[in-house]
C-alpha positions as CSV (number, residue, x, y, z in Angstrom):
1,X,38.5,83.7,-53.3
2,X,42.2,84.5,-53.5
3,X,43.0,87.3,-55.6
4,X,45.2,85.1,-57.8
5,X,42.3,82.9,-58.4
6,X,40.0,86.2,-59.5
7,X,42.7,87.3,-62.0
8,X,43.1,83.6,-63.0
9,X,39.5,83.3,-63.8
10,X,39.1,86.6,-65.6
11,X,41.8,85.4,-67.8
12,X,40.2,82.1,-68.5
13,X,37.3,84.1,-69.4
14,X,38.8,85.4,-72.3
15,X,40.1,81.9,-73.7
16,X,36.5,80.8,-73.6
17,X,35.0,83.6,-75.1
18,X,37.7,83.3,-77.4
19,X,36.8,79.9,-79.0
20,X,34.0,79.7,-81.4
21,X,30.7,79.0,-79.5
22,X,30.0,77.1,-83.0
23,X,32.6,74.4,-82.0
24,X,33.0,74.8,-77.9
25,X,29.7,74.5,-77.0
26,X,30.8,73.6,-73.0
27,X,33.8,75.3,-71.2
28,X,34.3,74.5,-68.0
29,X,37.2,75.8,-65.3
30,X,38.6,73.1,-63.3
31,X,41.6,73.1,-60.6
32,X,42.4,75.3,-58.2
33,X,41.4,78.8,-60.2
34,X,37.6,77.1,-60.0
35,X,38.1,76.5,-56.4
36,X,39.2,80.2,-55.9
37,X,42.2,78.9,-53.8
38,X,44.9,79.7,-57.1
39,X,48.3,81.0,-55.5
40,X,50.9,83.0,-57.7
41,X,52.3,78.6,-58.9
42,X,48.9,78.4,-60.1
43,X,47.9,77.7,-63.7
44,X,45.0,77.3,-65.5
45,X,43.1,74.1,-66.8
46,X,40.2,74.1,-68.5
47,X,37.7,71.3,-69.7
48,X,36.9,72.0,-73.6
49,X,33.7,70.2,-75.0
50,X,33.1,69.9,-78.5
51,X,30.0,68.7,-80.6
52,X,32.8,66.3,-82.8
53,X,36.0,64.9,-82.1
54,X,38.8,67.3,-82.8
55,X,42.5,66.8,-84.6
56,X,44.8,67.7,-82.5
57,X,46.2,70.2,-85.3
58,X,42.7,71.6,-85.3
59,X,42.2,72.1,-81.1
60,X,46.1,73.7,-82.0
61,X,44.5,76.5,-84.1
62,X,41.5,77.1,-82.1
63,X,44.4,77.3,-79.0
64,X,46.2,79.8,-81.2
65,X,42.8,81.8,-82.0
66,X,42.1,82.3,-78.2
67,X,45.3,83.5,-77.5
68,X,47.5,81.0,-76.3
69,X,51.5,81.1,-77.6
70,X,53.9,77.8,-77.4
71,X,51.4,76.0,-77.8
72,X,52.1,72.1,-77.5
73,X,50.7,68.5,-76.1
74,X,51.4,65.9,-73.7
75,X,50.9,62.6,-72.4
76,X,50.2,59.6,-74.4
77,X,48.2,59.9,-77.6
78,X,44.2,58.9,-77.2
79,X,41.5,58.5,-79.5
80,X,39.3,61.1,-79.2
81,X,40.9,63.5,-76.2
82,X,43.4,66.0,-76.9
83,X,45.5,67.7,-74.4
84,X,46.8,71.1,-75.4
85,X,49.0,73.2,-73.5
86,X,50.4,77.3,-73.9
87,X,50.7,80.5,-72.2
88,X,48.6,83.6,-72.5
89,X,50.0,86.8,-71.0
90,X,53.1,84.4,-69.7
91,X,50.6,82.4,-67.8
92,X,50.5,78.6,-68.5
93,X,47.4,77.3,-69.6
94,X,46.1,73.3,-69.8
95,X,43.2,72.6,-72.1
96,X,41.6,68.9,-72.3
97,X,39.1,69.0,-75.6
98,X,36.6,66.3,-75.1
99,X,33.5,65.6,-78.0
100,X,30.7,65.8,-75.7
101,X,30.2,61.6,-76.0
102,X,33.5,61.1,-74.6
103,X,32.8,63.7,-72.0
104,X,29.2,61.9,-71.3
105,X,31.5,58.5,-70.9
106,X,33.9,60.1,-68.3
107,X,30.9,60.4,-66.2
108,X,29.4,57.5,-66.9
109,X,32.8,56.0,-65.8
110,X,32.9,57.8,-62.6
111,X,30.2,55.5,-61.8
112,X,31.5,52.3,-62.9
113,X,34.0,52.4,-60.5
114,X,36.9,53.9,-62.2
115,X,38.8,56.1,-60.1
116,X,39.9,59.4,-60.8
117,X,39.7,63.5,-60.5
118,X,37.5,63.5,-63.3
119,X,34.3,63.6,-60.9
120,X,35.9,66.3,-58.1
121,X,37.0,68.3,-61.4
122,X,33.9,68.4,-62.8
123,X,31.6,68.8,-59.0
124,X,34.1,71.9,-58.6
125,X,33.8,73.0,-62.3
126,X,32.9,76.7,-62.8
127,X,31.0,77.4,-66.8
128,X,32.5,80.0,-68.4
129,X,30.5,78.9,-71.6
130,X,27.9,76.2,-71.1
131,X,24.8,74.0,-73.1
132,X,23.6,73.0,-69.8
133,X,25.9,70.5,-69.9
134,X,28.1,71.2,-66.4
135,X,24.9,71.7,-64.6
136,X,23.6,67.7,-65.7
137,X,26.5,66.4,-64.6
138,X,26.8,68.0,-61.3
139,X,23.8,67.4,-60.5
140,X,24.6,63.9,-61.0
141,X,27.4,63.9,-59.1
142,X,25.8,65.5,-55.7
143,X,25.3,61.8,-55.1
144,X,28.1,59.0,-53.9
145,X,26.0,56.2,-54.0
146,X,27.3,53.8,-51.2
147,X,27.9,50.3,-52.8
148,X,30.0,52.6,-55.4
149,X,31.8,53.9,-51.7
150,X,31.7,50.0,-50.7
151,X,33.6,48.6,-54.1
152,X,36.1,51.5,-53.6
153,X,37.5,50.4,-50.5
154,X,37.4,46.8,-51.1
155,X,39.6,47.2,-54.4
156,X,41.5,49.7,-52.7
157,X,42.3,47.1,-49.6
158,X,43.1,44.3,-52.6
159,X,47.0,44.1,-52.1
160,X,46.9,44.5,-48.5
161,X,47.3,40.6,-47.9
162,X,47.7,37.0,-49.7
163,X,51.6,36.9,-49.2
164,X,53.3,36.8,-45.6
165,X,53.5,39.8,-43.5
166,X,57.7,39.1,-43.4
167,X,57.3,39.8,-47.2
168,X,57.6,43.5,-46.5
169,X,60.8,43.4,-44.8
170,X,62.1,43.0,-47.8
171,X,61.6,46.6,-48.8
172,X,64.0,47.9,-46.2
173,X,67.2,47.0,-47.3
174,X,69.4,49.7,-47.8
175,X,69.9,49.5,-52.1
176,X,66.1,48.8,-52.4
177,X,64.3,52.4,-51.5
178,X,62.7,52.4,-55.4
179,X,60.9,49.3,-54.6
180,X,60.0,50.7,-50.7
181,X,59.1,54.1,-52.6
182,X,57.0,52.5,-54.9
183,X,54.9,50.8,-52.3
184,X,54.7,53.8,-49.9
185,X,53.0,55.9,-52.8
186,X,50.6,52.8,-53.9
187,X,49.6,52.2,-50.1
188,X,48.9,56.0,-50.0
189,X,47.0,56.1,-52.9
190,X,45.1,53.2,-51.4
191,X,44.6,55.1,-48.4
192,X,43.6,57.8,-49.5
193,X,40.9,56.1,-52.2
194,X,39.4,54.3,-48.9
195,X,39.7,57.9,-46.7
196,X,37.2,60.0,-49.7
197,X,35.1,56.7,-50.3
198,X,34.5,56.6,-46.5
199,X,33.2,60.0,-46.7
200,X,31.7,60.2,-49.6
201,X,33.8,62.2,-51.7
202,X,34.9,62.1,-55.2
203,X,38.5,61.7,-54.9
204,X,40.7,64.8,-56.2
205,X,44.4,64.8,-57.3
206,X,46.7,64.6,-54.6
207,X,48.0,68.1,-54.7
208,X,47.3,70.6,-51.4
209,X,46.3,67.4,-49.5
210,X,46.3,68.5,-46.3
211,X,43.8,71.3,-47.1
212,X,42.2,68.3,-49.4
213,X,41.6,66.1,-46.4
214,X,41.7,68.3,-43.2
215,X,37.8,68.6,-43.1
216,X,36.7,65.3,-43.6
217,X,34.8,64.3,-40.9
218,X,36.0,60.5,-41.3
219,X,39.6,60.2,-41.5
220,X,43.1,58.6,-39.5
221,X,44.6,61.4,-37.4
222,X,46.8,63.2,-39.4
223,X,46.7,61.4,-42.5
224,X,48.4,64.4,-45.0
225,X,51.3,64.3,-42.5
226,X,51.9,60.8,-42.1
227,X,52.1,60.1,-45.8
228,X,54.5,63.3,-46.2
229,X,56.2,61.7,-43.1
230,X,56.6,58.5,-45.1
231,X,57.6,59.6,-48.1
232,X,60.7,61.9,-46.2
233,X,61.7,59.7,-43.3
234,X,65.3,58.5,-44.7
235,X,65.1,55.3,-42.4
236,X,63.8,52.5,-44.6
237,X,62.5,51.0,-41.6
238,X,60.7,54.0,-39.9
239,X,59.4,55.0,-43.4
240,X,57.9,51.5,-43.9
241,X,56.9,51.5,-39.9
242,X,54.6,55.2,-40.3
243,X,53.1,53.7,-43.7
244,X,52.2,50.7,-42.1
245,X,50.7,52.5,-38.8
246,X,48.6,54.5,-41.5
247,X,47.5,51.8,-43.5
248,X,46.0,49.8,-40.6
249,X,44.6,53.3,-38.8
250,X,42.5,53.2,-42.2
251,X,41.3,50.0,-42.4
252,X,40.1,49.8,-39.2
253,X,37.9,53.0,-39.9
254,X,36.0,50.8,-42.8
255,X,33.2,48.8,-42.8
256,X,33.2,45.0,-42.9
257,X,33.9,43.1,-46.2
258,X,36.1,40.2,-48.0
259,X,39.5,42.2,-48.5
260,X,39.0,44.8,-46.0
261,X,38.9,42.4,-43.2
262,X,41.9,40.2,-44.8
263,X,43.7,43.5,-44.8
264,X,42.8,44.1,-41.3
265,X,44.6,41.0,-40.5
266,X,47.6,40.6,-42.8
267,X,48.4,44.7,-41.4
268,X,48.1,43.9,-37.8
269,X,50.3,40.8,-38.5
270,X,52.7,43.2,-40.7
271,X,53.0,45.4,-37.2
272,X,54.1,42.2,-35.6
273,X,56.4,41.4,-37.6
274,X,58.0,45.2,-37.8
275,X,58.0,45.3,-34.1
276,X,59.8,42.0,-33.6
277,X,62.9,43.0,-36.0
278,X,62.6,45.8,-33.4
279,X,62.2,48.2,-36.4
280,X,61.1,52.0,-35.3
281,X,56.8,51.5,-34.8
282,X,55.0,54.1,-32.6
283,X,52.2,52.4,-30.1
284,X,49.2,55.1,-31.9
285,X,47.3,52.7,-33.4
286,X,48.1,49.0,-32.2
């Protein structure tokens, strides 16, 4: 554990023991503090579950209660959840207040298919107050089932086909770089979502990804780099060219199934295609 993480953590402590065990009945560390890899651009984010939905006014004055100063919100309004943000001791702290149904719900979602870093938040979740709550749900989670792994990568491989290869030359004129941006971050995404389902692992944000993805056993060589490469190479055409590489690298990793094998096809015929405008493709992987 860093030593940022260790202060981090101690200071989380004292937010959660802070709030009224009467209305938090579940707090639970999350991000990098829980992982004990913090650094001194670290924050804090904690998981708040309550027994009843909270007002956002209300989670605002339990906030204030625990210590926290500025406090304020962000993101979009939602039913239930509130997201409440602060510093304590000049450090910034992130608080999501869930009612324990919508918390249940997250999970439940997790394996329905929807993807986020709900499940690696909560797998690498540390209690700092619990109901047995944290300990249910990771328990749960020890588990990937495989036709969850399966459905992953096929809707992840979805958009990788149905229109003609040439299409994505389109993306490399020189006024367009939003739209060639826009598809390098989905097809990493993608990549990325097929890369953790392959291996079995809850997908996490896409922060420190090279640590995030440097011991998986199943992955295309150098994955973090490529996508870092593609994102910062200012030829349109050599960005496009490394995106493309990756994206096929990955398919061809996967197991057999309606959209993964069109995407095989429609990437192998996109590599064609880049290599007979004679844009900038490496021979790695095809």
């Amino acid at each position: 554990m860093t030593a940022a993480s260790e202060i981090l953590r101690a200071l989380a402590q004292r937010v959660a023991d802070d709030l009224p065990a009467s209305v938090a009945e579940e707090v639970v560390l999350t991000g990098s503090v829980s992982r004990g890899a913090a650094d001194e651009l670290s924050d804090i984010e904690m998981l708040v579950v309550t027994r009843e939905a909270l007002s956002l006014d209300d989670c605002f004055a339990l906030a204030r209660g625990a210590g926290l100063a500025d406090v304020d919100t962000w993101g979009a309004p939602h039913r239930v959840a509130r997201r409440v943000s602060g510093t304590h001791d000049g450090v910034p702290i992130e608080l999501i207040w869930w009612p324990r149904d919508h918390a249940q719900a997250q999970v439940d979602a997790v394996f329905a298919g929807e993807v986020t870093s709900t499940a690696d938040a909560l797998a690498h979740g540390v209690a700092l107050r619990t109901a047995g709550l944290l300990a249910v749900w990771q328990e749960r989670l020890r588990t990937y089932p495989p036709d969850l792994a399966a459905a992953q990568i096929e809707e992840a491989a979805l958009r990788w086909g149905g229109f003609a290869p040439a299409g994505l030359l389109t993306l490399v004129r020189t006024d367009d770089r939003l739209a060639l941006v826009e598809w390098i971050v989905d097809a990493s995404l993608r990549v990325l979502t097929i890369v953790y389902a392959l291996n079995r692992v809850w997908p996490p944000t896409t922060k420190r990804l090279a640590v995030r993805t440097g011991a998986l056993a199943v992955k295309p060589d150098r994955v973090a780099e490529r996508i870092e490469q593609a994102l910062t190479e200012p030829d349109p055409g050599r960005a496009l060219a490394v995106m493309t590489e990756l994206q096929l690298a990955t398919v061809l990793l996967a197991p057999s199934g309606p959209y993964l094998d069109r995407a095989r096809t429609w990437l192998t015929a996109a590599m064609d295609v880049l290599r007979s405008r004679r844009l900038p493709v490496s021979e790695r992987d095809g």
